[in-house]
N, C-alpha and C positions, 0 to 999 in steps of 0.2 A: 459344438462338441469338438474336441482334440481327438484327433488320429494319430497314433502315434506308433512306429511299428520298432523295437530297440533289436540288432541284429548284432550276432558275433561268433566268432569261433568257440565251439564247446569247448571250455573249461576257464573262458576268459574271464568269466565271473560277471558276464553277462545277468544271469538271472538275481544273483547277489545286488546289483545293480538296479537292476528295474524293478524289484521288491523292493527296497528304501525307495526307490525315485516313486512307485505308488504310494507307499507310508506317506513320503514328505507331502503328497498331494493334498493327500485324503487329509492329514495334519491341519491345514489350510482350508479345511472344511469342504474340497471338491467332491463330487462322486466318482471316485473312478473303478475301474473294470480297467482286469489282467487276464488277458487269455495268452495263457504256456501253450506255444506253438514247438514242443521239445520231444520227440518220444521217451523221454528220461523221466516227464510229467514229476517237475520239482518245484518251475518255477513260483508257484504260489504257496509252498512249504511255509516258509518263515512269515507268509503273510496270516497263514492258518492256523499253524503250529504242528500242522499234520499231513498226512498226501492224502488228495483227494482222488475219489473214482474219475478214471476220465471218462471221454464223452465216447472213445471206442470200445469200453470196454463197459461202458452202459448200454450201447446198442447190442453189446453179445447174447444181454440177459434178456431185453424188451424191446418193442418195435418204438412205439411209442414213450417217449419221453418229454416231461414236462421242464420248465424253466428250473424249477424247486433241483429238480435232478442234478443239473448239469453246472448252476449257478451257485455259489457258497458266501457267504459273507467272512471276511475277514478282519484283521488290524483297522479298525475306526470307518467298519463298514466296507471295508474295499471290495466290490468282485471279483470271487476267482471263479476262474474255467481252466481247465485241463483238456486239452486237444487228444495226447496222448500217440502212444505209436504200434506199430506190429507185435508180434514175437519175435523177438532177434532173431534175423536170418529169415525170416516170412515175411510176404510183405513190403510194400511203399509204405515208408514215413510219412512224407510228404502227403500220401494219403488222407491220414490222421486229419490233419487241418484243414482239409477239403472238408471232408465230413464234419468235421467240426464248427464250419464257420457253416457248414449247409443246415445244422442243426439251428443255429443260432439265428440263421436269418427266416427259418422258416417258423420258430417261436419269437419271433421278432421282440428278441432280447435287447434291443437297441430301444426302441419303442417304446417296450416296457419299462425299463429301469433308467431312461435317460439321462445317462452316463456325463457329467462332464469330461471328463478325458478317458479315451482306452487306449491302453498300451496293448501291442503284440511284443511277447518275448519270445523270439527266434531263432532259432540255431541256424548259422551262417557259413559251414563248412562247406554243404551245396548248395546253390540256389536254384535249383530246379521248379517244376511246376508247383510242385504241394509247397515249400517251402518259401517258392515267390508268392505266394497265394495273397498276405498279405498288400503288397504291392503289388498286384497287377491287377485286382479286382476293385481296386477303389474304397479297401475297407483301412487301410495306412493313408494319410497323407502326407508326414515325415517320416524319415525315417534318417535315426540316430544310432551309429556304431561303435560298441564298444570294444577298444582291443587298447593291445600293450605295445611295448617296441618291440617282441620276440617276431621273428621273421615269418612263421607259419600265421602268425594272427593278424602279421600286417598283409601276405598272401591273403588270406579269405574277407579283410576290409577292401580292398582291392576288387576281389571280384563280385562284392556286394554292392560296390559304388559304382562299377562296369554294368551291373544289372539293375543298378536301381536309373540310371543314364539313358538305357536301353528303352526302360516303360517310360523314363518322363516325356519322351518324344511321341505317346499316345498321350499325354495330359494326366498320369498316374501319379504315384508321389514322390519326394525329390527327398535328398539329400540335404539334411537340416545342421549334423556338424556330428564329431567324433569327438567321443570320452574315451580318454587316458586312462585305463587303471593300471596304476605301474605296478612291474612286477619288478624292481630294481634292479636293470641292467644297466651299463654305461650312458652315459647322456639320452637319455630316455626321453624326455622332454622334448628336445630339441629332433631326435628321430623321426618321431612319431608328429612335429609339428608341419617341420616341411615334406614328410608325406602327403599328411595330409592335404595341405596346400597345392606342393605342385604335383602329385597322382590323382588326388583322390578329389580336386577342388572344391575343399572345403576348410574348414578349421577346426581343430580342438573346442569342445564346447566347454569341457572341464575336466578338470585330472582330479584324480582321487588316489591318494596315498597308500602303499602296504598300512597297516595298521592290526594290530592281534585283538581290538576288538572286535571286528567282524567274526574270526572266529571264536570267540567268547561266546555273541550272540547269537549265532549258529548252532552253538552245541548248547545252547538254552530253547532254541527252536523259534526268534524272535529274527527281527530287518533289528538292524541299531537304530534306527527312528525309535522303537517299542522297547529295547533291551536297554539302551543306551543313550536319552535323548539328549546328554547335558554334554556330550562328549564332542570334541571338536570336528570327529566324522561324520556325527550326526548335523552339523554346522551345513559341512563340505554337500553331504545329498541335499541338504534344503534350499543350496545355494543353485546345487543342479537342477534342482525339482525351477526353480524361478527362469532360470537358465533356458530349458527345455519349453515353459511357457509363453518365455518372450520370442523363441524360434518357430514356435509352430503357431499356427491360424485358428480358431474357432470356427468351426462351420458347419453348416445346418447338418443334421443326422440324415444319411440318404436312406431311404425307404429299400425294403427287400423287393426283390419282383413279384408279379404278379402271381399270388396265389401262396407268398413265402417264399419264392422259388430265387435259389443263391442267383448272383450275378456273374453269367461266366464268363471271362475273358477271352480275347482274340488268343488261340495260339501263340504259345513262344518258345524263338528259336532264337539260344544265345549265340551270339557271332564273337567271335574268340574275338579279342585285342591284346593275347599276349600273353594277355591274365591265365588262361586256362594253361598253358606249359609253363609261365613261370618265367618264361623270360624276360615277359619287358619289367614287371615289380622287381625282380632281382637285379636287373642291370641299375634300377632308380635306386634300391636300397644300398649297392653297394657306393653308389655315387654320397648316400646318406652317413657313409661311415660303418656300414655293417657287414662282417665277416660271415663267410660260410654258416658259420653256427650262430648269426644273429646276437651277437656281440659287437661292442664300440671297439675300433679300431685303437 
């Protein structure tokens, strides 16, 4: 089984992303499982056509909950789960995915539906306890960031790839490579490639072009794998979906604890590198070419 946890700054089109990157999987005949780690509870929309109940806000109604509840079929079988998050302004988010993944390991959803690949899609703004959950508890074993040249998404790749550095040193999961989704600012490419490189050490796994089908296929309620399969975008994710294959490991599905009981991890205490005020990415970005407002010089 593929672990695979996709992380990035809200609104990078993150979820846009690991919806086709499941299509293209599942396309290929894998099984895979998507659990939206977002209090926004979207990312398996287009795999559905619809939002599903999440898994906090099934425990509001009932104590107990079964697989059928919380597990949906989608686009060529894919599974979805929705973590889900507070009421704005109540509430840890980060929460959400705790419980979420507490649900799932105690109906040992893993066991059950043995998943060739699960993706986590995560929002990467904080990485705090609930939101590092996938990487620190052994349920991600890459993890793949998606962001643009814009300056706040290359801040939160940065402090994703600071956090994900911090667990590889307990044997957690590592940093597999960064997807480009451009949003067409000045030499974007070339920004976003020696970031990556010399901050983030790692590489560009694959770019993915503006294109107005996406939202074509969007406001039909479809991934363009389903909406759009003959289109060149649709090329582009299936080339990522092989991409993301050859990066990550196959390995045995680990078993829930004793009795169902989640796996918790050691304590964690993020230790700034610079990242958290901002200084040392900015002083690398402007060296990159990029002004104040994250524009090519």
């Amino acid at each position: 089984m593929r672990k695979i946890a996709i992380y990035g700054k809200g609104g990078i089109g993150k979820s846009t992303t690991a919806a086709n990157l499941a299509a293209a999987l599942a396309e290929q005949g894998l099984r895979v499982m998507q659990v939206g780690c977002d209090p926004k509870a979207d990312s398996t929309l287009y795999l559905t056509g619809r939002r599903l109940r999440t898994v906090l806000d099934l425990l509001k109604e009932k104590r107990a909950l079964t697989l059928p509840d919380i597990v949906h079929e989608g686009f060529r079988g894919v599974l979805c789960v929705e973590a889900g998050g507070p009421t704005p302004g109540l509430g840890c988010a980060g929460r959400g995915i705790i419980t979420a993944f507490e649900q799932l390991d105690a109906l040992q959803a893993f066991a059950v539906y043995r998943p060739d690949v699960v993706l986590y899609d995560v929002l990467g703004d904080v990485v705090c306890g609930g939101f590092a959950m996938p990487i620190r508890a052994g349920y991600a074993r890459e993890v793949f960031i998606v962001t643009s040249g814009e300056r706040m998404a290359l801040y939160a790749a940065y402090n994703i790839a600071q956090a994900v550095q911090q667990f590889r040193g307990r044997g957690y999961a590592r940093l597999a490579g960064v997807i480009l989704n451009r949003r067409g600012i000045p030499d974007e490419e070339r920004i976003v490639a020696e970031v990556a490189r010399d901050d983030l050490g790692t590489e560009v796994l694959a770019t993915i072009p503006r294109d107005p089908v996406v939202q074509a296929c969007e406001e039909r309620g479809v991934t363009v794998i389903e909406g759009a399969p003959d289109s060149a975008l649709a090329g582009i994710y299936r080339n990522l979906a092989q991409a993301v294959l050859a990066a990550s490991e196959d390995v045995p599905a680990d078993p829930p604890g004793p009795g169902g009981a989640v796996r918790r991890p050691a304590p964690f205490a993020f230790a700034g590198t610079g990242a958290a005020d901002g200084k040392g990415i900015a002083l690398h970005l402007t060296d990159h070419g990029q002004t104040e407002e994250g524009r090519g010089t």
